[in-house]
C-alpha positions, 0 to 999 in steps of 0.5 A: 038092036037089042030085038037082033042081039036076042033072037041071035041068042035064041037062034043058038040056044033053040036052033030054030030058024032066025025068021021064026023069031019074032017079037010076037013069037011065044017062047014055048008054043012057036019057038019049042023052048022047054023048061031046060031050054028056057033056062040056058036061054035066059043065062045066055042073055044074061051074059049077054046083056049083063041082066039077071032074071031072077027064076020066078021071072022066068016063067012070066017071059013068054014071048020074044018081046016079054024077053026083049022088054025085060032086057032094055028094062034092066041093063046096066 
C-alpha cells in the first residue's frame, strides 16, 4: 500500500507516467526529478504520511524504493 500511495504522489508532482514509477526507478535519472521537484515531492509525502525527511536526507533518497523505505521506516 504504501509503494501505490508514493508513486500516486510522484505521478502528481512529476507528471510522469504511473508505469514509469517503479520501485527500481531512480528519482533523477528515469523520473527527471530536479532539485526543486524532489523538493515539492518529499513535502507531499510528508504530508501524506505524516513523516519529516529532514533536507540532508533528501539527497541520499535516490530511488522510489529509498523513498518508500523511508516512509514504512518513520510513520507515526
Amino acid at each position: 500500500m504504501t509503494f501505490e500511495t508514493v508513486r500516486d504522489r510522484i505521478v502528481e508532482t512529476l507528471s510522469c507516467d504511473a508505469d514509469k514509477v517503479t520501485m527500481e526507478a531512480r528519482l533523477a535519472e528515469d523520473l527527471e526529478a530536479d532539485s526543486l521537484a524532489a523538493v515539492e515531492l518529499s513535502m507531499a509525502l510528508e504530508e501524506t504520511f505524516g513523516v519529516t525527511i529532514e533536507d540532508g536526507v533528501l539527497p541520499t533518497l535516490k530511488t522510489v524504493g529509498d523513498l518508500v523505505n523511508y516512509v514504512d521506516a518513520h510513520r507515526n
